[in-house]
C-alpha positions in Angstrom: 251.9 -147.4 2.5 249.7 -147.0 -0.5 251.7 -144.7 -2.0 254.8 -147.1 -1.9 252.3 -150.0 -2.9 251.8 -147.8 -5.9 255.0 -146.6 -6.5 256.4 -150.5 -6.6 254.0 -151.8 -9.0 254.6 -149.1 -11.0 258.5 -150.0 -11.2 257.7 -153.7 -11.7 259.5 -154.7 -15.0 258.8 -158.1 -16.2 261.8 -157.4 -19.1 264.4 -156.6 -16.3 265.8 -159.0 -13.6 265.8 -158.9 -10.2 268.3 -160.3 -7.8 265.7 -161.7 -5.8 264.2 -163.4 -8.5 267.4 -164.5 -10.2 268.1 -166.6 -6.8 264.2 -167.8 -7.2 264.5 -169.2 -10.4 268.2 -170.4 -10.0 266.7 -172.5 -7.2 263.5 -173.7 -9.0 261.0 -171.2 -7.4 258.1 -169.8 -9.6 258.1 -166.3 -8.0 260.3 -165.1 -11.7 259.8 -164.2 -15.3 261.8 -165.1 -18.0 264.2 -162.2 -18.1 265.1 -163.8 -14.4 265.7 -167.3 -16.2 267.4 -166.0 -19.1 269.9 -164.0 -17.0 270.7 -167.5 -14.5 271.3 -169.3 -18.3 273.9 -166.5 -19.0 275.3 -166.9 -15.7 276.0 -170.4 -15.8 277.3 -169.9 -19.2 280.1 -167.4 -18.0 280.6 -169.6 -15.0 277.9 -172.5 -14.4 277.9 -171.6 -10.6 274.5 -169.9 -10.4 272.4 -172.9 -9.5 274.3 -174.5 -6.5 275.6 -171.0 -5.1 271.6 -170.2 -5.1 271.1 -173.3 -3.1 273.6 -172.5 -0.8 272.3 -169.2 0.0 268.9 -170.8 0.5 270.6 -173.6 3.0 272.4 -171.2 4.6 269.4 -168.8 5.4 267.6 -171.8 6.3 270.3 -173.1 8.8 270.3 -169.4 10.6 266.8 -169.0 11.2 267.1 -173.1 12.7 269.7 -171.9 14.8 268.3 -168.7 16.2 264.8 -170.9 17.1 266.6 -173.2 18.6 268.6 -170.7 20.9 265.3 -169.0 21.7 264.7 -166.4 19.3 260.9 -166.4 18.2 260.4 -163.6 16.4 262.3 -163.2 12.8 262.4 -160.1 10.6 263.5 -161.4 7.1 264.2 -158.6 5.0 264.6 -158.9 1.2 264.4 -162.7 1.0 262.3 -162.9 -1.6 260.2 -165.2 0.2 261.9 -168.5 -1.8 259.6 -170.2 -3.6 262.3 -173.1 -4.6 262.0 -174.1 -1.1 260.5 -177.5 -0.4 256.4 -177.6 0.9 256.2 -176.9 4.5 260.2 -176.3 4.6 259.8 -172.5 4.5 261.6 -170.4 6.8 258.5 -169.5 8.9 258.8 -173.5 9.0 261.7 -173.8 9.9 261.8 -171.5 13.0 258.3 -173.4 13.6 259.6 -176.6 13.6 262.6 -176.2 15.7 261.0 -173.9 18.2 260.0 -176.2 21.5 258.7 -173.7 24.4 256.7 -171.4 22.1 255.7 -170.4 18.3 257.5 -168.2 16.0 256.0 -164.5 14.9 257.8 -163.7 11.3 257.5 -161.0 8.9 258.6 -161.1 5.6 260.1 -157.3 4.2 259.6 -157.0 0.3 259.6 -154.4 -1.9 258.7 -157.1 -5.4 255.2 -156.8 -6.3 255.1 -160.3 -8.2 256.7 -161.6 -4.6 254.4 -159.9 -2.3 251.1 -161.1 -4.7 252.1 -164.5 -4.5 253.4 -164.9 -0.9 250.1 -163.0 0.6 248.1 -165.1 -1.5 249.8 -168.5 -0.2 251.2 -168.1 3.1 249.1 -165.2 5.1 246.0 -166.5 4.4 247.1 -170.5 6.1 248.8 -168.7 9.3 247.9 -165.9 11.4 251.7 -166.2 12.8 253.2 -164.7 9.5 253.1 -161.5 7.8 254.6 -160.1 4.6 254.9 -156.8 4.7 255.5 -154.5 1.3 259.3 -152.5 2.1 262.4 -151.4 0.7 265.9 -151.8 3.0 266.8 -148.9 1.4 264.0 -146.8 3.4 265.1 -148.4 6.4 263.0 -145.6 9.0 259.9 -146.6 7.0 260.4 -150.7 7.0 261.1 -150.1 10.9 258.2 -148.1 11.5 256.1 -150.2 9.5 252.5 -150.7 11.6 252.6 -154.3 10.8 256.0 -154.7 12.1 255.3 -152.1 15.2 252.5 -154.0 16.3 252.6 -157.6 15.3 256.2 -157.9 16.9 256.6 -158.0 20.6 259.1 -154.9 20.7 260.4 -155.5 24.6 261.9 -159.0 23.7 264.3 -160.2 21.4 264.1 -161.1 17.9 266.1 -161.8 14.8 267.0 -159.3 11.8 267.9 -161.3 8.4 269.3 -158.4 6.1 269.0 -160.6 3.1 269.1 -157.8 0.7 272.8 -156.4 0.9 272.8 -156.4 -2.6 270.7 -153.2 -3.1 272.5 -151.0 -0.9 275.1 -149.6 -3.1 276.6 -146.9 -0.8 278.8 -148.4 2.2 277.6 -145.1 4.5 274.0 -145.6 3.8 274.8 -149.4 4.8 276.3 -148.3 7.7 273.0 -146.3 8.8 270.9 -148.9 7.9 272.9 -150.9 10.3 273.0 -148.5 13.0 269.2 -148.1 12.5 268.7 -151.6 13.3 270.6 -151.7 16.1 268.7 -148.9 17.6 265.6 -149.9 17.3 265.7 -153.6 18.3 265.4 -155.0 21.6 268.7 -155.8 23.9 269.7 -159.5 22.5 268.7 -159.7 19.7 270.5 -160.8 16.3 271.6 -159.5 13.1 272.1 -161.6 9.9 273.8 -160.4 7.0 274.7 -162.0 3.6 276.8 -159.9 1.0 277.6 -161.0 -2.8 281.7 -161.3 -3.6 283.6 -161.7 -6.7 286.5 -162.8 -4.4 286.7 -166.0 -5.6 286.0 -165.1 -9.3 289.3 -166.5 -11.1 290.9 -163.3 -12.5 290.3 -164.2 -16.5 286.4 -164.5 -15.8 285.7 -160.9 -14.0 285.5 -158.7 -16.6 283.1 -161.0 -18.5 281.2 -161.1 -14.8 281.2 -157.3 -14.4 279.9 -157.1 -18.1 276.5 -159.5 -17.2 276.4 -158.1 -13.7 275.8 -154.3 -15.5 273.5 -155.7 -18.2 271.5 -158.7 -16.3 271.4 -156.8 -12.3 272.3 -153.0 -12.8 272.8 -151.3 -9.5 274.4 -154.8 -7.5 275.9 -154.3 -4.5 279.4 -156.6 -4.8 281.3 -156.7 -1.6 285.3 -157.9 -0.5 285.4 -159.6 2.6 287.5 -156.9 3.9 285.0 -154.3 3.2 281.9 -156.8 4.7 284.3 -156.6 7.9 284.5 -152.9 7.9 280.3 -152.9 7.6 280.1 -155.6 10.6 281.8 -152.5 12.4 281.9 -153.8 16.6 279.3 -155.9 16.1 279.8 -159.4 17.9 279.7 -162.4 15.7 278.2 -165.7 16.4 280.7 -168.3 15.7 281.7 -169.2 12.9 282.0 -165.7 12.2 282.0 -164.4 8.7 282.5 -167.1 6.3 281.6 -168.1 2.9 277.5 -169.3 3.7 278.0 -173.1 3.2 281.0 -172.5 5.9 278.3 -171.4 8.7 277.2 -174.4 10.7 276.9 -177.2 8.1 274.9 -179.6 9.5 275.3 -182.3 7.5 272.0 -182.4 5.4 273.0 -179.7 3.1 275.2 -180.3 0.2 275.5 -177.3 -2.2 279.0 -176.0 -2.7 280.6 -178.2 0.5 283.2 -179.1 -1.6 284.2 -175.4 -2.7 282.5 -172.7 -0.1 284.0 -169.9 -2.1 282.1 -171.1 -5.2 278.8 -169.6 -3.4 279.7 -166.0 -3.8 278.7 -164.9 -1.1 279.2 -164.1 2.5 277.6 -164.8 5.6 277.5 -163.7 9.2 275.5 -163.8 12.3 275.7 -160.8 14.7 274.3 -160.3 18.3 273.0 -157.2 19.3 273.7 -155.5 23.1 
């Protein structure tokens, strides 16, 4: 663990973005720098969607862990989430499992390889709750996140829990996704849940994609982008809650949320809830 504490903070670059960031400050978090500002400006620029497909995300996130807590689930794994500061005091997601669970209280651990994120969420939210942890890992060394001491003994292993995969973005190679999938499967308990939420340029009008790929390559090197066909191929056998996969506003609006209800596809990205056997 030290070693990868080390090895993080060494690769922090305040001059770069970060996906996780970029949502952040799209949002109106703090947990970003100004490279992470500058590259939502040139986003809305090329197509001033950043903002409210941020705030979708965010909603949408929000509305599965609500869900999950309310059908029982009280233990949440939320990988790659940034831990979103734009979200509103006391509406975090640890919140929002809290606040809709009745018969008991929710366990969560945040996964997150950003040192500026990790500082900032140990420093505000571990130290108020002994019923959160935040937890320094990388989906993309999936046997370590999983065999994480925090997670291996904070977690209650023989019941169920939820798995947000929040960071689809990172995980450029579709077999590698596969495993990391697989992994999880394996090593959860029998009903449990999957999330997943995957960038797409499907909706992307054909005239604006190469200026997109252009800022994707410069602003977030290394981004994952995703068809929906190729998000179904991932999702493999895998069960889906209803409404299936769907652009994220599209999953169980409940009426309080508003960004991108009028166009779903204008979100750019996908969403889907999965349930383990």
């Amino acid at each position: 663990m030290r070693q990868r504490a080390i090895r993080n903070l060494a690769k922090l670059e305040m001059t770069q973005a970060s996906v996780t960031r970029v949502l952040d400050a799209a949002a109106g978090g703090k947990n970003n720098f100004v490279a992470d500002r500058d590259a939502v400006r040139r986003y809305d620029q090329a197509a001033p969607i950043v903002t409210t497909a941020a705030r979708a995300v965010l909603e949408y996130v929000c509305r599965v862990v609500r869900h999950l807590a309310i059908e029982g689930v009280d233990q949440f794994v939320i990988v790659g989430s940034g831990v979103p500061s734009g979200l509103p005091a006391g509406g975090q997601l640890h919140d929002v499992a809290r606040d809709a669970l009745v018969a008991s209280v929710p366990r969560v651990v945040y996964v997150e390889s950003d040192p500026m994120v990790l500082a900032g969420a140990r420093a505000t939210i571990e130290p108020v709750t002994d019923l959160v942890r935040v937890v320094e890992g990388d989906v993309r060394e999936i046997d370590d996140v999983l065999d994480d001491r925090v997670l291996q003994t904070f977690l209650d292993w023989d019941r169920p829990m939820a798995v947000l995969l929040l960071s689809a973005h990172s995980l450029n190679d579709d077999e590698f996704f596969h495993y990391v999938i697989k992994r999880i499967r394996q090593a959860v308990p029998e009903g449990s849940y999957l999330s997943l939420l995957q960038t797409t340029f499907d909706a992307i009008p054909p005239e604006l994609l190469p200026a997109i790929h252009d800022l994707l390559a410069m602003t977030l090197p290394g981004h994952a982008i995703r068809a929906r066909e190729e998000v179904e191929a991932l999702l493999g056998d895998l069960v889906l809650v209803d409404p299936g996969l769907v652009w994220v506003p599209e999953w169980r609006p409940n009426g309080h949320d508003t960004a991108c209800l009028d166009q779903p596809s204008s979100s750019g990205n996908y969403g889907a809830v999965a349930c383990i056997p």
